[in-house]
C-alpha positions in Angstrom: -59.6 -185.1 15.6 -56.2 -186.6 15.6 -56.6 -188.2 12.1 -58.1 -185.3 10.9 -54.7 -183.0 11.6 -52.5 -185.7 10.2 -54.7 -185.7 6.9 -53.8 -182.0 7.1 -50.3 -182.5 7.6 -49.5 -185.4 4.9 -51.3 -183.4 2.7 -49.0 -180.2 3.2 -46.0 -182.7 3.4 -47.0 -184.0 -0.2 -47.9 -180.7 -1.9 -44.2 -179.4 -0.6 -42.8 -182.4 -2.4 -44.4 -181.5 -5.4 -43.8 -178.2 -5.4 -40.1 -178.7 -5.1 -39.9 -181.1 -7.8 -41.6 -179.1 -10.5 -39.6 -176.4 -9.6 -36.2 -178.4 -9.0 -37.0 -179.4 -12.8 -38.1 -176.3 -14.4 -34.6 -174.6 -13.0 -32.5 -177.9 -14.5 -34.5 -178.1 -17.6 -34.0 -174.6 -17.9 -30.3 -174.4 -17.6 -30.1 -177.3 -20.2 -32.3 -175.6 -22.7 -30.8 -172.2 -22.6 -27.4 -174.0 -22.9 -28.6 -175.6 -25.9 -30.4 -172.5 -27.5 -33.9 -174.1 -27.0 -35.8 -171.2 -25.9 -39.4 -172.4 -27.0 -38.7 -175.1 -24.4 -37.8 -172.5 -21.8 -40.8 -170.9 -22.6 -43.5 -173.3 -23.3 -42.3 -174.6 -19.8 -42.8 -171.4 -18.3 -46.5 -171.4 -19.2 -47.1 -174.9 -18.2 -45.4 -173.8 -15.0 -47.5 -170.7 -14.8 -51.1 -173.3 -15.5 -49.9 -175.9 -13.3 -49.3 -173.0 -10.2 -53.3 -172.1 -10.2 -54.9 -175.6 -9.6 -51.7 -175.4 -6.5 -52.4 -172.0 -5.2 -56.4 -173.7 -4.3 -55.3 -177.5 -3.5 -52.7 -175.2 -0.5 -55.9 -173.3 0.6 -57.7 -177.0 1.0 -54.5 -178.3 3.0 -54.2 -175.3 4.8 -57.4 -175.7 6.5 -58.8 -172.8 4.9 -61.7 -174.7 3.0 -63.5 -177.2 5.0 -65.0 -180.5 3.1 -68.6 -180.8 2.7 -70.1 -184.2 4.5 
């Protein structure tokens, strides 16, 4: 039971640092490309932000608890 909560918990703990580090580069790359006039970078990165957010949204439903593994 014990294990099982700390799967839970490194899992959330590893998804957060993920999160923040696509999104700590997408502002920084951003700034950069705007301040360089590349706005097809700006933009092609806000669709690959966009893609990479719905594979996210379901791996924080699995770490949430919400879906249960199948044995």
């Amino acid at each position: 039971m014990l294990e099982r909560r700390l799967d839970r918990l490194d899992a959330a703990a590893v998804g957060r640092a993920l999160l923040t580090g696509v999104l700590t580069w997408y502002v920084l790359d951003g700034v950069v490309s705007v301040a360089f006039g590349a706005y097809l970078n700006v933009a092609s990165n806000t669709v690959y932000l966009a893609l990479l957010g719905l594979p996210a949204a379901g791996l924080s439903r699995i770490a949430g608890g919400q879906v249960e593994a199948r044995a």
